[in-house]
C-alpha positions in Angstrom: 7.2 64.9 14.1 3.4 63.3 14.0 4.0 62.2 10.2 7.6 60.3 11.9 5.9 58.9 14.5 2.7 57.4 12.5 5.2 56.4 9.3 7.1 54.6 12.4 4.6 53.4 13.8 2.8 52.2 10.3 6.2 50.3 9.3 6.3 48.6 13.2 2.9 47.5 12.5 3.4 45.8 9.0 6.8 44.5 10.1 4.9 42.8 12.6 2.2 41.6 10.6 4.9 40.2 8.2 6.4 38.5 11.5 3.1 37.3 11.9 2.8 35.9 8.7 6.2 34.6 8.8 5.4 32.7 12.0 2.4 31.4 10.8 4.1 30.1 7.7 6.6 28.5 9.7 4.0 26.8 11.8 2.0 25.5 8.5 5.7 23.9 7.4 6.3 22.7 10.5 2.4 20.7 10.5 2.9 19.7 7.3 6.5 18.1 7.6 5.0 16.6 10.6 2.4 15.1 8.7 4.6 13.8 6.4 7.1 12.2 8.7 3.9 10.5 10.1 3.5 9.4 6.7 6.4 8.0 6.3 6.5 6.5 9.6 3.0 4.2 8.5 4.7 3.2 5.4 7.7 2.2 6.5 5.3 0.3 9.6 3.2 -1.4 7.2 6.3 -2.5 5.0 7.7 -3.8 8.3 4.7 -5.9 9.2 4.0 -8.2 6.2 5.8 -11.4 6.3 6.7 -13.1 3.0 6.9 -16.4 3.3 6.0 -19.8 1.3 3.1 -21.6 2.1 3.6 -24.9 3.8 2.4 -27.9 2.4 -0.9 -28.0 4.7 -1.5 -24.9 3.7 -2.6 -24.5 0.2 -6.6 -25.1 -0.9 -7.3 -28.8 -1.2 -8.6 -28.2 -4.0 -7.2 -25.4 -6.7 -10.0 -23.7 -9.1 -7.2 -23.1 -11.5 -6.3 -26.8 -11.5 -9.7 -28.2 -12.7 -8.6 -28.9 -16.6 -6.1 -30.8 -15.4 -7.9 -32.7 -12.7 -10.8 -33.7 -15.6 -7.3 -35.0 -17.7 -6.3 -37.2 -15.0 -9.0 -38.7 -14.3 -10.4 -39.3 -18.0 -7.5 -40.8 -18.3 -8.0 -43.3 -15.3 -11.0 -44.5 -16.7 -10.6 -43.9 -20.3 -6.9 -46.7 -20.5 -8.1 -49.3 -18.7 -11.6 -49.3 -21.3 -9.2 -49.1 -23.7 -7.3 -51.8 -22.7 -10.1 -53.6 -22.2 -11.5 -53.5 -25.4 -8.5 -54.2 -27.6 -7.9 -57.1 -25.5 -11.6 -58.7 -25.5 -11.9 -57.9 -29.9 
């Protein structure tokens, strides 16, 4: 009757530890979808936040670094056509 009651008792102990241990997995999945959702939440915040629009003309740099080549080209050529006309007309 002793061996029934501590084999009973034994198996209520690791039934509860596997309750336990069930619970506690149940919480970490719970924390973790959670954490997730949050994710989600930030992404979908951040996503919602930036505005995509065109620049309006007062907007851009006055003066674009990318540009420069073509900035020297027009203004060579300013002073470059009228000394050229200038010098076929005076020969």
């Amino acid at each position: 009757m002793a061996n029934q009651v501590d084999a009973s008792l034994s198996q209520l102990y690791i039934s509860t530890d596997r309750d336990r241990e069930r619970e506690r997995e149940r919480e970490r999945n719970v924390i973790i979808e959670r954490e997730r959702e949050r994710e989600r939440e930030r992404e979908r915040e951040c996503v919602l936040q930036i505005p995509v629009r065109p620049f309006r003309h007062d907007e851009y740099e006055r003066f674009i670094r990318a540009a420069y080549p073509y900035y020297s080209a027009c203004f060579s050529m300013v002073y470059f056509v009228p000394s050229l006309i200038f010098f076929l007309l005076v020969k």
